[in-house]
Backbone of each chain as nested JSON, in Angstrom:
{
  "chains": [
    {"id": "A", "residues": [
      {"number": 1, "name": "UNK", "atoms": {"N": [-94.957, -104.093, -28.982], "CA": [-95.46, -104.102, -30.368], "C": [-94.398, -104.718, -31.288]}},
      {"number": 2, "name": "UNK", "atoms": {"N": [-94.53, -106.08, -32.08], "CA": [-94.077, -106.309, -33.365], "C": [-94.554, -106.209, -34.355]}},
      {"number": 3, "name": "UNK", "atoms": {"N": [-93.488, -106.467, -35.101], "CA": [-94.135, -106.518, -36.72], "C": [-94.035, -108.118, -37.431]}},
      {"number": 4, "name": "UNK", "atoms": {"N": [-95.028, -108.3, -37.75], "CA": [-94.743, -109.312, -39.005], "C": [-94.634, -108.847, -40.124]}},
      {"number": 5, "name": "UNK", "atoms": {"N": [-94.468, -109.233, -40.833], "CA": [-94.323, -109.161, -42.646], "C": [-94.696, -110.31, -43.341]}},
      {"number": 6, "name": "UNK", "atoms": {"N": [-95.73, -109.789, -44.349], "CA": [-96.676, -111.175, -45.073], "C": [-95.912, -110.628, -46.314]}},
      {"number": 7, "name": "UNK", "atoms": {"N": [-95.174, -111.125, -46.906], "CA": [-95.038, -111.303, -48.854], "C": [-95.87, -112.252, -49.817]}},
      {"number": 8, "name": "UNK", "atoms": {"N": [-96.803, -111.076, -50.594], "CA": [-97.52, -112.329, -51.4], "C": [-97.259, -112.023, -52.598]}},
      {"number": 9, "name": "UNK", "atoms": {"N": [-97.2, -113.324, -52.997], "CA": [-96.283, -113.118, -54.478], "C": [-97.175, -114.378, -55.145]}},
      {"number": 10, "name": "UNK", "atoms": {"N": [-97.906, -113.923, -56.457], "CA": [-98.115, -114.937, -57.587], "C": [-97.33, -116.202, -57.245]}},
      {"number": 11, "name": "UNK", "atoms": {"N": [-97.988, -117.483, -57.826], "CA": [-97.411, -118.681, -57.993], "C": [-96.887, -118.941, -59.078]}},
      {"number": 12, "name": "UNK", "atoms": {"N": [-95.462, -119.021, -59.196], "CA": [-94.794, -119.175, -60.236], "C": [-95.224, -119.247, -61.568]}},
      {"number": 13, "name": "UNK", "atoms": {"N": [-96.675, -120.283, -61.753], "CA": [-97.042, -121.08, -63.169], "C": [-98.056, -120.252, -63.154]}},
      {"number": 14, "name": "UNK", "atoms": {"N": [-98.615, -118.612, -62.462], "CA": [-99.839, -117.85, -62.611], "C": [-98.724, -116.908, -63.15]}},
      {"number": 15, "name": "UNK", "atoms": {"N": [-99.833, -116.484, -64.506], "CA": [-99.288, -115.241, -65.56], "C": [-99.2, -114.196, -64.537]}},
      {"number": 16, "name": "UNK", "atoms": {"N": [-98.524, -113.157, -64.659], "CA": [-98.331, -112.108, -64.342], "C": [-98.447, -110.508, -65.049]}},
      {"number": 17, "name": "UNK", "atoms": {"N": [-99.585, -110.263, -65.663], "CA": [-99.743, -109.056, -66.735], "C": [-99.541, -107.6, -66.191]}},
      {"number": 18, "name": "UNK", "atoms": {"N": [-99.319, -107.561, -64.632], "CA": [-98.564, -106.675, -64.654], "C": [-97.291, -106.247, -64.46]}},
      {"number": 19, "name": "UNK", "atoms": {"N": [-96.52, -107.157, -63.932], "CA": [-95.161, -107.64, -64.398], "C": [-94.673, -107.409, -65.775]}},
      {"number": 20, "name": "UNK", "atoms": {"N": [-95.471, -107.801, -66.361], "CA": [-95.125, -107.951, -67.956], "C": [-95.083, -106.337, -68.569]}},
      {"number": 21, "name": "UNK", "atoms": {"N": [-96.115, -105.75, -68.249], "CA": [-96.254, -104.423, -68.235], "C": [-94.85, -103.51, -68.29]}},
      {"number": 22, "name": "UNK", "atoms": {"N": [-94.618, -103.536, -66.7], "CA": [-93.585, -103.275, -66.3], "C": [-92.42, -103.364, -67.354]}},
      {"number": 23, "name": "UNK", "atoms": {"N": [-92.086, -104.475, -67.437], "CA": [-91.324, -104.891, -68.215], "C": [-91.2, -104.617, -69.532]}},
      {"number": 24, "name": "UNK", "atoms": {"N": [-92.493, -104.444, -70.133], "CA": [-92.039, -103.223, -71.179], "C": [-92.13, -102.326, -71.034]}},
      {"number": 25, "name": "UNK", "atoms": {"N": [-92.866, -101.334, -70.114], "CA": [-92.301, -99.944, -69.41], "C": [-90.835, -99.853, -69.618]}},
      {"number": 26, "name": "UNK", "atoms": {"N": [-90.365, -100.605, -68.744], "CA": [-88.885, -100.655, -68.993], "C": [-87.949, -100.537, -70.213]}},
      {"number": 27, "name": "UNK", "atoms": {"N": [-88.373, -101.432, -71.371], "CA": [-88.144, -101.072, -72.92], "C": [-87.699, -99.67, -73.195]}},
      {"number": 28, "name": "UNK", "atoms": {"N": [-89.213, -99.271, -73.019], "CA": [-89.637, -98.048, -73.581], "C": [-88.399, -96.728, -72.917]}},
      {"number": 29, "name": "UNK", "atoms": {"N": [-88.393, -96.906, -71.458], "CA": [-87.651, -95.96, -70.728], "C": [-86.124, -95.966, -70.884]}},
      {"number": 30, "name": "UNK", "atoms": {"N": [-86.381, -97.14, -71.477], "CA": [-84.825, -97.563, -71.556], "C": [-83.867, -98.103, -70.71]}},
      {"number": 31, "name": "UNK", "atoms": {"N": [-84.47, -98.929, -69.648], "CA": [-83.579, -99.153, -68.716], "C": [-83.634, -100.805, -69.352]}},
      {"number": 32, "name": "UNK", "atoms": {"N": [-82.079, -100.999, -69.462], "CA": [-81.743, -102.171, -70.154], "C": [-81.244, -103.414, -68.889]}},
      {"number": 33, "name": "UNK", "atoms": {"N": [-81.261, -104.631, -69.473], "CA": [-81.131, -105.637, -68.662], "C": [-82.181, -106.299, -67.753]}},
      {"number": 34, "name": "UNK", "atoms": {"N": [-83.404, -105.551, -68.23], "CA": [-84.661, -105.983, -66.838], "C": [-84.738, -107.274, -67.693]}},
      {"number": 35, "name": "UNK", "atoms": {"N": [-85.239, -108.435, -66.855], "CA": [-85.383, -109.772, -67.674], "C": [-86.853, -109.891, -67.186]}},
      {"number": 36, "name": "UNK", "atoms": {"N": [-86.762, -109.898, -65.809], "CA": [-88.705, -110.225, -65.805], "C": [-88.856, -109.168, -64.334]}},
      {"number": 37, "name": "UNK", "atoms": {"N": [-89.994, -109.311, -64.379], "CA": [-90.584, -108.452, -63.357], "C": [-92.036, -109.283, -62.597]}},
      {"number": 38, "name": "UNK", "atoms": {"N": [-92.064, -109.381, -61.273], "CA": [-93.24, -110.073, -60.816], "C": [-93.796, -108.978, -59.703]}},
      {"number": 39, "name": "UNK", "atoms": {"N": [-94.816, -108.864, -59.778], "CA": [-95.932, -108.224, -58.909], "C": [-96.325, -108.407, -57.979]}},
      {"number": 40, "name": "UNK", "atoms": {"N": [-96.389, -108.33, -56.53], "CA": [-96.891, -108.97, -55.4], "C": [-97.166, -107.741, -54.124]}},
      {"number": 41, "name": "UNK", "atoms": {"N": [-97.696, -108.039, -53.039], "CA": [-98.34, -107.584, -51.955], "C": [-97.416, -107.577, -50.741]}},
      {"number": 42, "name": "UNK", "atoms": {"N": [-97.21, -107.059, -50.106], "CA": [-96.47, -106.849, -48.91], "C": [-97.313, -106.472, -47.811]}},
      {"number": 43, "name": "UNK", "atoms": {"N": [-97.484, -106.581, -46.558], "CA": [-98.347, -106.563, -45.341], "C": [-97.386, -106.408, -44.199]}},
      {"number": 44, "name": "UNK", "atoms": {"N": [-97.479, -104.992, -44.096], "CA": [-96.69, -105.1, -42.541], "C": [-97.793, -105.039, -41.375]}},
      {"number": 45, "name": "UNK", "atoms": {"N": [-97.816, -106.311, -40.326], "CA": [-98.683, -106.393, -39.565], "C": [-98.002, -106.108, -38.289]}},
      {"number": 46, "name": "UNK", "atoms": {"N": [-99.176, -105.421, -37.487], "CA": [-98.42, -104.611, -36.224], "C": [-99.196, -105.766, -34.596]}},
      {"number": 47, "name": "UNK", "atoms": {"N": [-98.466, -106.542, -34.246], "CA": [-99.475, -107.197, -33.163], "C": [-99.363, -106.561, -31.627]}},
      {"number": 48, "name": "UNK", "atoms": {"N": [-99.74, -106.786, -30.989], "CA": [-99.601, -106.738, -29.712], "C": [-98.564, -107.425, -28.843]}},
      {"number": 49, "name": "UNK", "atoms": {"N": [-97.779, -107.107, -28.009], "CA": [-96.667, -107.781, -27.426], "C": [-95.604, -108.286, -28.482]}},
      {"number": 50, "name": "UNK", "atoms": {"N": [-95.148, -109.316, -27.983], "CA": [-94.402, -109.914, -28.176], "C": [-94.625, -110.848, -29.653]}},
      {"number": 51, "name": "UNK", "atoms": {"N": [-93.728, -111.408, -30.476], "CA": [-94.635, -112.675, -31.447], "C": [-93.683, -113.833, -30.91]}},
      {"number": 52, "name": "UNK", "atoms": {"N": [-94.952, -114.543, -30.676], "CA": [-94.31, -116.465, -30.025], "C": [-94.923, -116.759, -31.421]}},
      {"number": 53, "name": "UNK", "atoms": {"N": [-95.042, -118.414, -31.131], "CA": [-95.455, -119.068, -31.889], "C": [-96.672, -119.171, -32.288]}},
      {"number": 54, "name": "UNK", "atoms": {"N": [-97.646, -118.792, -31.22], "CA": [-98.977, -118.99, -31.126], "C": [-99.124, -117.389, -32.025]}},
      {"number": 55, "name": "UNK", "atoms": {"N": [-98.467, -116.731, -31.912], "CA": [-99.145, -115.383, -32.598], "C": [-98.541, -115.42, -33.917]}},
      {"number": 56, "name": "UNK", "atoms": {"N": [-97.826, -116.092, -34.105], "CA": [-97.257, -116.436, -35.674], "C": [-97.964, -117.348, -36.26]}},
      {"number": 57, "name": "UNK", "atoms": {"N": [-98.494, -118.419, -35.292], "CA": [-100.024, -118.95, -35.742], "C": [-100.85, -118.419, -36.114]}},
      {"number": 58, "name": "UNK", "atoms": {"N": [-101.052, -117.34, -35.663], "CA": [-102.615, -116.692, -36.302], "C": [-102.295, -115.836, -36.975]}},
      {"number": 59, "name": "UNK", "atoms": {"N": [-100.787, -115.442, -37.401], "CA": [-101.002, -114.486, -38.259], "C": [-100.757, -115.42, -39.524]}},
      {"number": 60, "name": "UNK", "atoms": {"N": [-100.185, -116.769, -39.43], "CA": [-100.067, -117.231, -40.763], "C": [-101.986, -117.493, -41.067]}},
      {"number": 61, "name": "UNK", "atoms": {"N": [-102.255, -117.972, -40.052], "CA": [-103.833, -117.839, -40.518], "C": [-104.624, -117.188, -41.306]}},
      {"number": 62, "name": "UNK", "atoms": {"N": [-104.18, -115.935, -40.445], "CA": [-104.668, -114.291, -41.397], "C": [-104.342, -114.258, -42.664]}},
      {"number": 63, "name": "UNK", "atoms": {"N": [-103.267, -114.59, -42.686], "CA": [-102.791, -114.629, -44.148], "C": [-103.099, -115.496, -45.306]}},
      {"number": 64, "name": "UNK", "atoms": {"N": [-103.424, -116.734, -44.525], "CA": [-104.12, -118.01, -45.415], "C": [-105.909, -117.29, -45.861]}},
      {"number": 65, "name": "UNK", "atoms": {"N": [-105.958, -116.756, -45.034], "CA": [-107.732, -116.796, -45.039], "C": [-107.808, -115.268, -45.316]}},
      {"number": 66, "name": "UNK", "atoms": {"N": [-107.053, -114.536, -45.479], "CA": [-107.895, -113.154, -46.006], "C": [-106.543, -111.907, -46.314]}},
      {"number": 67, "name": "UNK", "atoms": {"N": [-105.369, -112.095, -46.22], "CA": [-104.435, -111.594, -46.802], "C": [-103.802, -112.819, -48.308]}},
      {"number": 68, "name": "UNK", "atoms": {"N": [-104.058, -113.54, -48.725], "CA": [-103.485, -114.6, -49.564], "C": [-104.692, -115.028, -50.064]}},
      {"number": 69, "name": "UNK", "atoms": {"N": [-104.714, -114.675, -51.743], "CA": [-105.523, -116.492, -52.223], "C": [-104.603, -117.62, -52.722]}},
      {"number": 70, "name": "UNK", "atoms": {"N": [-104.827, -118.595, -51.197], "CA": [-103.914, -119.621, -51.959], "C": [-103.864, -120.64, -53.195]}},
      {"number": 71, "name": "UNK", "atoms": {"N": [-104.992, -120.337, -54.191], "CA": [-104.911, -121.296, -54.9], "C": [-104.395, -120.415, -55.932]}},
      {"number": 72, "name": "UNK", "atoms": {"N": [-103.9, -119.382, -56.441], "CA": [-103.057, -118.497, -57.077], "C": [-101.767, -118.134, -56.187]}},
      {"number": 73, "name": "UNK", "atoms": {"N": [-101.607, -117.683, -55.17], "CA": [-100.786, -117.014, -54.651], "C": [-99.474, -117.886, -53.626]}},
      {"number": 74, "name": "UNK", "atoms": {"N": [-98.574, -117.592, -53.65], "CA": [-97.671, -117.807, -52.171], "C": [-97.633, -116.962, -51.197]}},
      {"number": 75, "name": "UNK", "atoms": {"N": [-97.011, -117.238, -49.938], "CA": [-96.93, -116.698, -48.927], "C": [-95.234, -116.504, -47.998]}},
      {"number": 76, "name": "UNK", "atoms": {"N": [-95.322, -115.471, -47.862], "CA": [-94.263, -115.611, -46.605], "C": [-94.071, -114.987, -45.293]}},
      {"number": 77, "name": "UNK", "atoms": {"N": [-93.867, -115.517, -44.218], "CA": [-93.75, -114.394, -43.349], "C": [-92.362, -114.042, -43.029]}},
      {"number": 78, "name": "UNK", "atoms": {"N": [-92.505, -113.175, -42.341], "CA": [-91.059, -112.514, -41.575], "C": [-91.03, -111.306, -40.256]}},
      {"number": 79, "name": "UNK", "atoms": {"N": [-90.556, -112.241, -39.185], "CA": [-90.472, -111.049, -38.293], "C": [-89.4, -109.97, -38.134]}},
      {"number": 80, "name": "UNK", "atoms": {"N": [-90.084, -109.056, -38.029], "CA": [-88.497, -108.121, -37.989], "C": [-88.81, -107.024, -36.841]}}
    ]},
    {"id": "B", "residues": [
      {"number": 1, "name": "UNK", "atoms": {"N": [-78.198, -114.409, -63.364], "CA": [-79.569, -113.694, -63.443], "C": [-79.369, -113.047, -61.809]}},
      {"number": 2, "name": "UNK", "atoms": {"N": [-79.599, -111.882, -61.384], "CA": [-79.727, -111.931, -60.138], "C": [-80.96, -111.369, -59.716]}},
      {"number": 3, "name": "UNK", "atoms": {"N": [-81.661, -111.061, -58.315], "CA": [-82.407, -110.253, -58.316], "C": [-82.933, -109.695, -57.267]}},
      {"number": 4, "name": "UNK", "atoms": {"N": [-83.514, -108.804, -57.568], "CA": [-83.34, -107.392, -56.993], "C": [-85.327, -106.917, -56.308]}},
      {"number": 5, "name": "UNK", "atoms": {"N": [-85.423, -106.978, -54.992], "CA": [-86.603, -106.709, -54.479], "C": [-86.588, -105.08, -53.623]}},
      {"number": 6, "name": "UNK", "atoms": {"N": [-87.839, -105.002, -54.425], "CA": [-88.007, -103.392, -54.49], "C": [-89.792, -103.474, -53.821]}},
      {"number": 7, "name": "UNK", "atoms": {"N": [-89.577, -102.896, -52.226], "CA": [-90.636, -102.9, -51.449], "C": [-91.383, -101.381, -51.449]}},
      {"number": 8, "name": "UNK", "atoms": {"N": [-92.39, -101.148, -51.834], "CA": [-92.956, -100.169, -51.823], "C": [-94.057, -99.731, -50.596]}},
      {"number": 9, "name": "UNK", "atoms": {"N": [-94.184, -99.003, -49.84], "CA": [-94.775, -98.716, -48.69], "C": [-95.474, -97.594, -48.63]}},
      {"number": 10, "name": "UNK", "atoms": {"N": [-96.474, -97.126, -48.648], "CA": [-96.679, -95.932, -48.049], "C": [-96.101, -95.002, -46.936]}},
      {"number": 11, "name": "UNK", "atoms": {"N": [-95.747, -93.603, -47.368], "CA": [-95.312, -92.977, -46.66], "C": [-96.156, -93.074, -44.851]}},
      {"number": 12, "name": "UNK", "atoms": {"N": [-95.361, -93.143, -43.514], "CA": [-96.066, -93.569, -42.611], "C": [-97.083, -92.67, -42.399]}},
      {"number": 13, "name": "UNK", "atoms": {"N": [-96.844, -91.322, -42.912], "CA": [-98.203, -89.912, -42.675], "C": [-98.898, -89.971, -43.689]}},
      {"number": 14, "name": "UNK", "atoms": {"N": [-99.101, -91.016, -44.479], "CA": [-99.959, -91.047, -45.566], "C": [-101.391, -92.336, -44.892]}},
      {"number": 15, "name": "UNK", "atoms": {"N": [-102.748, -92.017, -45.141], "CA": [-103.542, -92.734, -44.16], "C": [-103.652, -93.853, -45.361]}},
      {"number": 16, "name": "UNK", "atoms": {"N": [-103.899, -95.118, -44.778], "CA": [-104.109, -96.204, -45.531], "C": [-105.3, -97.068, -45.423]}},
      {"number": 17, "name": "UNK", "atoms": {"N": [-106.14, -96.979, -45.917], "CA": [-107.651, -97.094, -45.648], "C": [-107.221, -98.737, -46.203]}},
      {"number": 18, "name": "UNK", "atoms": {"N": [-106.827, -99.349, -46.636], "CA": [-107.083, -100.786, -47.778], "C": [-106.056, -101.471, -46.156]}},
      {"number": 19, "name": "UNK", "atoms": {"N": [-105.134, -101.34, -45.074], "CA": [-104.453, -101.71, -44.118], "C": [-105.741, -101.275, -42.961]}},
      {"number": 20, "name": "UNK", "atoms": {"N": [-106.256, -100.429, -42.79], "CA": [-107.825, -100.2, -41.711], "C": [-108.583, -101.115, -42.173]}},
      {"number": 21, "name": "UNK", "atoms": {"N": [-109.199, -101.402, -43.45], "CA": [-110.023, -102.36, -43.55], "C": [-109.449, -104.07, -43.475]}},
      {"number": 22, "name": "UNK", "atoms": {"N": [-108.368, -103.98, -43.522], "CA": [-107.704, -105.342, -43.217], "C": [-107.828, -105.518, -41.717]}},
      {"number": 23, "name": "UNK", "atoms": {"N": [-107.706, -104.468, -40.93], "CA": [-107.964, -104.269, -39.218], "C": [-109.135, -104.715, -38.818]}},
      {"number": 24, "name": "UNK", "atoms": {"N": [-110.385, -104.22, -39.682], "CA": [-111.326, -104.006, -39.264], "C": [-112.164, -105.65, -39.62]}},
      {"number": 25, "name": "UNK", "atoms": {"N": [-111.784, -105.922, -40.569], "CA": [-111.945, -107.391, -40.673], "C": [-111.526, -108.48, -39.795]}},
      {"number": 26, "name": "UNK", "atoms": {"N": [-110.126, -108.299, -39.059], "CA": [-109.506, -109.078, -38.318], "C": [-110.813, -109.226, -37.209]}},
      {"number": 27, "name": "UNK", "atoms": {"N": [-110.805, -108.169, -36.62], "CA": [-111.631, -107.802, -35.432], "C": [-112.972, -108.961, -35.938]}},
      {"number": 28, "name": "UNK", "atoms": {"N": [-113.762, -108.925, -36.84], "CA": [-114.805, -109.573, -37.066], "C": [-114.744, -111.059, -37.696]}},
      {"number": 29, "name": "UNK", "atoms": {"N": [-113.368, -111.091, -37.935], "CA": [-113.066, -112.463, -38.241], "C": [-112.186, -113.296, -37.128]}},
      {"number": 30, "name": "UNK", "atoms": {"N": [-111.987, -112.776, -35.861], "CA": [-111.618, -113.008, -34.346], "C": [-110.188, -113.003, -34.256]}},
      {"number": 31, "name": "UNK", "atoms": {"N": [-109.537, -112.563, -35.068], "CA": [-108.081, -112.439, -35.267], "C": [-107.82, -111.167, -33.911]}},
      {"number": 32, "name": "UNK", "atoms": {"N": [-107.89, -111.568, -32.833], "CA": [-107.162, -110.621, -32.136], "C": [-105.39, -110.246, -31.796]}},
      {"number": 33, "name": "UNK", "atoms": {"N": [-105.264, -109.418, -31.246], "CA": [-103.674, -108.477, -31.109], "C": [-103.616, -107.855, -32.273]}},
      {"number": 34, "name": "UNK", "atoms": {"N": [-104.031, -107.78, -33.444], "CA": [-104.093, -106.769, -34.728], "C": [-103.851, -105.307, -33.902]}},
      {"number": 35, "name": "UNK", "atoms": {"N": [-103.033, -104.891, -34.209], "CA": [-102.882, -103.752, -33.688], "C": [-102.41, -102.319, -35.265]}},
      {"number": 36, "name": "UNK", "atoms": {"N": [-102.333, -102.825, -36.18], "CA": [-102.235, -102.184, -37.324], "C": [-101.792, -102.692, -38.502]}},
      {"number": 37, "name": "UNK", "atoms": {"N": [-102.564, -102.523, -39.908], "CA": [-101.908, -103.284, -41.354], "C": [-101.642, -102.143, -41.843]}},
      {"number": 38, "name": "UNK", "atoms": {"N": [-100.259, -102.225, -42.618], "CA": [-100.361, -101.597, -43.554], "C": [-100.126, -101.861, -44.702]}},
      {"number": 39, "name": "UNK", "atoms": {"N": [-100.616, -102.094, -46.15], "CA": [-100.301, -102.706, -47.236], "C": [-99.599, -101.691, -48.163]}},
      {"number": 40, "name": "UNK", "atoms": {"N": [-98.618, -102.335, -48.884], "CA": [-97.688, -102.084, -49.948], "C": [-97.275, -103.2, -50.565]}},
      {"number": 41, "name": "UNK", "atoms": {"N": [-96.508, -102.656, -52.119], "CA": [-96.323, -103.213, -52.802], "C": [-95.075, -103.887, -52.954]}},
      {"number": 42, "name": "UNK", "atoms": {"N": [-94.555, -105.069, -53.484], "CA": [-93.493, -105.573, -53.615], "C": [-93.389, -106.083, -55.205]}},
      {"number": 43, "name": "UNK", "atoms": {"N": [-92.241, -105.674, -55.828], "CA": [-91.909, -106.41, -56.344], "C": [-90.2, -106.646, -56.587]}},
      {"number": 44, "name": "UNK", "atoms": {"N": [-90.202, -108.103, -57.906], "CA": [-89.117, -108.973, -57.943], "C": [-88.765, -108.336, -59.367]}},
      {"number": 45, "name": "UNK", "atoms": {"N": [-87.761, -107.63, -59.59], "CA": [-86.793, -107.141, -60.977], "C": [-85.442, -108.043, -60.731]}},
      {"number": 46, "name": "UNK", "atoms": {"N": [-85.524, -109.459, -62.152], "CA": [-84.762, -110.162, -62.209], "C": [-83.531, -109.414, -63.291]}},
      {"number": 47, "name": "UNK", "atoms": {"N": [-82.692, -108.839, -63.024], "CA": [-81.363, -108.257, -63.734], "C": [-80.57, -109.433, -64.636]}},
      {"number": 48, "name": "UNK", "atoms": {"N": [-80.522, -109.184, -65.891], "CA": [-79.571, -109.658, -66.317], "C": [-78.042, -109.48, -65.665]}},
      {"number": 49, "name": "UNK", "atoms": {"N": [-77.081, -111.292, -65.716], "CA": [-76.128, -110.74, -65.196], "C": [-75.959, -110.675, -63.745]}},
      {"number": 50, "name": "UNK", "atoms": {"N": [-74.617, -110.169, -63.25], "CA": [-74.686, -109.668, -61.722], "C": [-75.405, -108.406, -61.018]}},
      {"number": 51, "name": "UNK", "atoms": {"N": [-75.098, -108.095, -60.1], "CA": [-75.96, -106.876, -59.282], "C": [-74.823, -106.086, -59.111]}},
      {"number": 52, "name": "UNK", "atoms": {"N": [-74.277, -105.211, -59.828], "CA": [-73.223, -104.304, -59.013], "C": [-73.645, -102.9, -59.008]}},
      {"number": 53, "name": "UNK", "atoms": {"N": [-72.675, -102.169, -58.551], "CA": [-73.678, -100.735, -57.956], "C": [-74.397, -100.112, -59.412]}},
      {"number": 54, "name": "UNK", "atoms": {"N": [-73.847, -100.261, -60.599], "CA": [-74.375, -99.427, -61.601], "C": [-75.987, -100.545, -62.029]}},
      {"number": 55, "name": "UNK", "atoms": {"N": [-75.877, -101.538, -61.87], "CA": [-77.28, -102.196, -61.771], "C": [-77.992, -101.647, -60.915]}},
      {"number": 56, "name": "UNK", "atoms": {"N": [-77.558, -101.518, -59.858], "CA": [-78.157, -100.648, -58.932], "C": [-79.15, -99.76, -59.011]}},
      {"number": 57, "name": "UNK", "atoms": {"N": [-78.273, -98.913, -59.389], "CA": [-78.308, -97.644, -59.536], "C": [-79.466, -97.528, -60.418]}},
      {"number": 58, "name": "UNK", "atoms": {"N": [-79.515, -98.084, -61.851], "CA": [-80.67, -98.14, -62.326], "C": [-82.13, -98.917, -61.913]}},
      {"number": 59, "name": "UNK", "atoms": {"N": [-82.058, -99.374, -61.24], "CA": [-83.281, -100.267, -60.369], "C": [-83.664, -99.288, -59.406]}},
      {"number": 60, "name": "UNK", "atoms": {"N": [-82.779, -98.642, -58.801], "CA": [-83.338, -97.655, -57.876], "C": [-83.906, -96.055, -58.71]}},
      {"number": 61, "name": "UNK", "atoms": {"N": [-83.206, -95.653, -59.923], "CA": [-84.198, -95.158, -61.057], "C": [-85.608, -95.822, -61.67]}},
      {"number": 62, "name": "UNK", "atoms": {"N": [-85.237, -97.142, -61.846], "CA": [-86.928, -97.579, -62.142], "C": [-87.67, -97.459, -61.338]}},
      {"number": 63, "name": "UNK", "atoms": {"N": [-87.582, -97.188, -60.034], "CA": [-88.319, -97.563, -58.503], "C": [-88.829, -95.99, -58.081]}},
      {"number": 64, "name": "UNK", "atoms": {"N": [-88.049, -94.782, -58.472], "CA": [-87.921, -93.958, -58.257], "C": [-89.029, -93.241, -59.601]}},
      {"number": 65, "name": "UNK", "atoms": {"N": [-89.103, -94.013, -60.636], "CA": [-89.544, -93.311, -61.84], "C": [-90.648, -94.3, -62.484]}},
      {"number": 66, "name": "UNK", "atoms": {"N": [-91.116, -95.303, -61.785], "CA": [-91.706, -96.452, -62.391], "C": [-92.828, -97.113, -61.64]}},
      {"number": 67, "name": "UNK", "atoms": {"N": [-92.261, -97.692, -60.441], "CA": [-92.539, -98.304, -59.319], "C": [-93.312, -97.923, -58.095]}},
      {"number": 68, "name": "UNK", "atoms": {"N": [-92.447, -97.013, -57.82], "CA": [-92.937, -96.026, -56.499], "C": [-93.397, -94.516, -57.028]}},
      {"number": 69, "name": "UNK", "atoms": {"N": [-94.717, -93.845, -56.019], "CA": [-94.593, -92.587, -56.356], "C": [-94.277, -91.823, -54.97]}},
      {"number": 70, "name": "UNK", "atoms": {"N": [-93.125, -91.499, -55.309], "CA": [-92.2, -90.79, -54.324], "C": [-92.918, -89.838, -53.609]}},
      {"number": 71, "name": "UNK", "atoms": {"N": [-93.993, -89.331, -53.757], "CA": [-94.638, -87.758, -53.1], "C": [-94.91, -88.449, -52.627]}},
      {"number": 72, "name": "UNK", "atoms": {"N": [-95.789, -89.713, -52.269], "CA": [-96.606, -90.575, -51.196], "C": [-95.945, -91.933, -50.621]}},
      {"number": 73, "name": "UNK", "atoms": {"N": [-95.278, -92.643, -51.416], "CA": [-94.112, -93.633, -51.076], "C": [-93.006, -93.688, -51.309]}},
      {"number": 74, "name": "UNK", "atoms": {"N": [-92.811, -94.455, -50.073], "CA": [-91.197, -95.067, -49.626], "C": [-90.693, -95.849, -50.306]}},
      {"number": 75, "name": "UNK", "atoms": {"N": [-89.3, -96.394, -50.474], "CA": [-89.395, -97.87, -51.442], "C": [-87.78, -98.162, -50.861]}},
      {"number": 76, "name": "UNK", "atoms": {"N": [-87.718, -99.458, -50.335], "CA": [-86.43, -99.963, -50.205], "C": [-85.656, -101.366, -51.461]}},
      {"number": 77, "name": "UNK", "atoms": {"N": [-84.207, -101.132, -51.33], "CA": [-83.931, -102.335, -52.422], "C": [-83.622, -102.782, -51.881]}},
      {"number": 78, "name": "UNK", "atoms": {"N": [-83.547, -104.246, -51.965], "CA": [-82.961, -105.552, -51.597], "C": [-82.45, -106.431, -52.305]}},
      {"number": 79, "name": "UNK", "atoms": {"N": [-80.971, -106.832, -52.275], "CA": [-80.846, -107.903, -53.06], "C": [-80.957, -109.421, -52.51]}},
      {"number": 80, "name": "UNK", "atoms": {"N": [-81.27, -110.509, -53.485], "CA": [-81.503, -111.208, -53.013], "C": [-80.645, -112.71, -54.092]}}
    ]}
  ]
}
């Protein structure tokens, strides 16, 4: 059993309103120095065996097609 | 500017129905070896300045008081 890891994170030039949120949360609480804050998704995926290439293939897949919208979003993986 | 990634997870004895239905989709969208999702949150707190432990320290208070809810999630920092 591995793990992948999908990070999805807004595309830079897509607003972020709950980030922003945050970020004045922060104001308010008083924790000083926050400059920005961005919002995103994390996916720890559990596969079967081993991950080659071919299974890092389909999980970037997964991720293109139903963990990610790519025309807002980025992607990353990571095995660990 | 530095910054600081704060991964939020569900506790592992906490059930995650929104990571089952990511499973359960795989299966019908032919994504096989899925063997478990679990989704959490990530985000990016850009710090004014450097990262030293008293930056820290308060990022892991926002995370602790902001970010994460500790009775049900985990949350690791990362700098980056």
């Amino acid at each position: 059993m591995a793990r992948v890891v999908v990070d999805v994170m807004l595309k830079p030039e897509i607003l972020d309103p709950q980030g922003q949120a945050i970020v004045g949360a922060c104001d308010r609480l008083g924790f000083k120095g926050v400059a920005q804050v961005r919002q995103g998704k994390r996916f720890e995926v559990e596969v079967d065996g081993e991950v080659d290439d071919a299974k890092l293939a389909d999980v970037r897949r997964l991720a293109e097609t139903l963990l990610a919208n790519p025309v807002i979003e980025d992607f990353e993986l990571r095995v660990e």
